[in-house]
Phi, psi and omega in degrees: 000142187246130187246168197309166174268175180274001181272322158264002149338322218281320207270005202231292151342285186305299171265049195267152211265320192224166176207140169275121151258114186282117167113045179261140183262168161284292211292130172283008168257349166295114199294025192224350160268308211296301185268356139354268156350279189288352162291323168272341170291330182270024190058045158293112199279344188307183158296157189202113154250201169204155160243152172172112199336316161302328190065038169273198139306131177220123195030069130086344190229146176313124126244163167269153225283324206220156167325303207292339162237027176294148190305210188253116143223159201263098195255160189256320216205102161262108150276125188246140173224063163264177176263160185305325220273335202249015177303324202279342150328302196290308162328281189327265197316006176252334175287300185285012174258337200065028173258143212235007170207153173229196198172096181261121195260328207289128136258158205157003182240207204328313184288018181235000186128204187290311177282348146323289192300349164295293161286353134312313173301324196274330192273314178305300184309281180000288223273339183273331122021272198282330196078035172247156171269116183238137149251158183099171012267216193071008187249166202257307187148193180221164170229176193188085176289348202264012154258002184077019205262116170233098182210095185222173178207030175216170160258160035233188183258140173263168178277149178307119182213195198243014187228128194282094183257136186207105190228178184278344194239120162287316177336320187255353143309292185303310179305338163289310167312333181289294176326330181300270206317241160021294167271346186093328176262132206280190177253167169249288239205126138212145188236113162273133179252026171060196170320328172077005178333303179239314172256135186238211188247038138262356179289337208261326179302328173298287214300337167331305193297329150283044199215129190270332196265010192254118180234356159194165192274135158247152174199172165228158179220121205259273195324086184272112169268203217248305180278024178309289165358317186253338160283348185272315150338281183255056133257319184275020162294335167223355143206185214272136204212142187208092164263140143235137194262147165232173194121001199293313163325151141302314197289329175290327204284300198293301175326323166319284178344277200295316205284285203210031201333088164250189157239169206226138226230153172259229187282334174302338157274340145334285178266019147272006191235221230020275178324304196295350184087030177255131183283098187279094195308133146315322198157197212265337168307304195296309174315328177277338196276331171278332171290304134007279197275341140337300201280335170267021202171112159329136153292127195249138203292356157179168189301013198255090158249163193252157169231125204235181180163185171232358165250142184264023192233299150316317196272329170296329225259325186280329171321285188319310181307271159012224170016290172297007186265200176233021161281172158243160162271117174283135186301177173244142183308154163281342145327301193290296172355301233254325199281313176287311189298351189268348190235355177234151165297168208277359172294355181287157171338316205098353209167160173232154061277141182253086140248168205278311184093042203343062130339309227259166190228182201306303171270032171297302193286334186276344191262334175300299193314278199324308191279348172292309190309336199271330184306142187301328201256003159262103178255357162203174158207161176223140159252132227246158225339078157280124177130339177311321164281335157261048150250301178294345174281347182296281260260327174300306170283013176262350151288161197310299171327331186257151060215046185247155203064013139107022194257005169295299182284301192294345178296300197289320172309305206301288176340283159347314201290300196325309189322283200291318178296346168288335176287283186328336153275314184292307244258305162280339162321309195259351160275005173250334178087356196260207149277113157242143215228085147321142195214102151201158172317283183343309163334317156284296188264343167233074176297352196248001182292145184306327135334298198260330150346276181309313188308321198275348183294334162275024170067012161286187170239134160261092152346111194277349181222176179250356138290011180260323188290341172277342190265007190257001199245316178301323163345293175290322173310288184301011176285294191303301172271015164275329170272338160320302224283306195306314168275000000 
């Protein structure tokens, strides 16, 4: 038999042309219904069976006793929800079907002692065997938006986006999904690999690195093996890789143990996946948030930032991040200088932080941002209160006065504004090539405000703070001159 290469495995795993799901129950609390369901809910266009030992109906479609008799279609992909004891029957009969990835859900292994991990070991030598990819087991499932593939057994389905997640915890597939969700900026590709039996997430961050619709990895991970390090390495030689680990503590080490049994490294794999140029995360908000403006926002080519804006209370607390970072805050150009005074009245700062003092007049911000950004001596910028005008028109349209007394047009006016000043940070982002990064609470507490509304309608990631939006720029800085330095 000639078998595939692991590159299309992996493409087989992701993309599968039909996929058998083994072990699908009737019961809708059961994870062999659960992941059934979403594979058909979520618009999967492929071939799709199911086995189960009864044949009954499960929504409505026929299943079958075994791998070995769903009718001949060109399947890909076995999800097995099977019990730990009979996975390995289901592997053979997906192999003599000619299907090249699996996705083992049973826990019953490594994480359970010696004789688990025996028979985890004995399931992977199969699988290698057979010439199958097996992920897992012990994992919740995966996803694959640019095919609709939702084959999970935890929620939600994300919106399509460029960032490729492979992590040890399904708990933490779904929380990246929310986030997903939440922000607007979607996922490609996430896999809980479990247990990690044959492939683990630096194997799925290598494939990444082929993958067109993937443009950077997130992952979270306890099991550092001894060349992980060093494979992530050159994965982030060509793209962006945002972990968060776990296991650092004694108690995190065991807890590791019991969890997917691996073992876990302390802070010194910290700053060795650091050196390798992997953004090593605080925890899973910052991680996504960082993953988020990777995926969104050019790498900016050093460290010289402006910070502009109209509230002044934000522009000193981001000064202070700035500063404490490994960005720089830049003096303001006598060009630049000269280029804002001509268009605000003389109360603005002055200096940056550039605030306007609410100053601006209807096109200051939409004429500004494109000339901060095109300056030779600016290499990023973040921008600070967006969403204010259409925060003060909520609270205008929620009184008894409106929509009489001319607030109805001015309601409509603010909104607008909110609008064209978030296209206006995209707009200089993408003719500069630079980062223009926004940061406000409304994101958060008002998603639906017209600001941050639009950022994400442009395919941004919006910041709920402006320290956040600074540790997410220092990041990207160090990313950027560490791959500057490598080439």
């Amino acid at each position: 038999m000639t078998r595939p290469q692991p590159h299309e495995r992996f493409r087989a795993l992701f993309e599968p042309r039909g996929i058998v799901v083994a072990g699908v129950a009737s019961h809708p609390g059961k994870f062999g219904f659960v992941a059934y369901h979403n594979i058909r809910a979520c618009g999967y266009r492929g071939a799709l069976y199911g086995t189960n030992l009864e044949e009954v109906d499960v929504l409505g479609e026929r299943t079958y006793r075994s791998v070995a008799e769903v009718p001949d279609a060109d399947l890909d992909l076995v999800f097995l929800c099977v019990p730990a004891a009979a996975s390995a029957e289901v592997l053979r009969q997906a192999a003599d079907r000619g299907i090249t990835a699996a996705f083992c859900t049973p826990a019953g292994y490594a994480e359970t002692g010696a004789d688990g991990r025996r028979l985890q070991e004995e399931l992977a030598a199969l699988a290698d065997d057979l010439g199958i990819l097996l992920a897992g087991p012990n994992g919740q499932g995966l996803i694959s938006t640019p095919v609709d593939l939702c084959a999970q057994i935890v929620a939600p389905m994300p919106p399509t986006g460029s960032i490729g997640i492979a992590s040890q915890s399904g708990g933490f597939v779904s929380a990246f999904a929310n986030l997903a969700r939440q922000s607007s900026v979607g996922i490609s590709r996430a896999i809980s690999v479990g247990n990690s039996a044959q492939v683990g997430v630096a194997d799925f961050m290598e494939w990444f690195v082929s993958d067109a619709a993937t443009s950077v990895g997130l992952g979270y991970i306890e099991d550092i093996a001894p060349d992980t390090v060093e494979r992530l390495a050159d994965v982030c030689a060509e793209k962006p890789v945002v972990l968060v680990r776990g296991g650092r503590s004694t108690r995190g080490a065991d807890a590791v143990a019991v969890h997917t049994g691996s073992a876990a490294g302390g802070d010194s794999t910290d700053e060795a996946l650091r050196e390798a140029g992997v953004t090593v995360a605080a925890g899973v908000p910052e991680a996504y948030r960082v993953a988020a403006t990777f995926a969104t926002q050019p790498l900016p080519k050093g460290p010289r930032t402006l910070v502009f804006g109209t509230a002044g209370g934000w522009g000193v607390v981001t000064a202070d991040a700035v500063e404490a970072s490994e960005l720089e805050l830049i003096d303001l150009p006598a060009d630049l200088f000269a280029e804002i005074d001509k268009r605000v009245p003389p109360r603005w700062s002055r200096a940056n932080p550039v605030d306007l003092a609410g100053g601006e007049t209807r096109d200051t911000i939409p004429e500004l941002l494109p000339i901060i950004a095109a300056h030779g001596q600016v290499d990023a910028v973040i921008y600070l209160g967006l969403g204010i005008q259409s925060n003060t028109a909520a609270l205008q349209q929620a009184g008894r006065y409106y929509p009489e007394y001319g607030l109805e047009r001015v309601v409509e006016y603010h909104r607008r504004q909110d609008t064209r000043f978030a296209q206006a940070a995209d707009t200089a982002s993408r003719a500069t090539d630079k980062p223009v990064i926004t940061a406000t609470e409304l994101s958060v507490t008002n998603p639906q405000n017209a600001g941050p509304a639009a950022v994400r309608a442009s395919g941004r990631f919006c910041h709920g703070s402006a320290d956040e939006a600074v540790t997410a720029l220092e990041h990207m800085w160090r990313y950027a001159r560490r791959k500057r330095y490598k080439t």
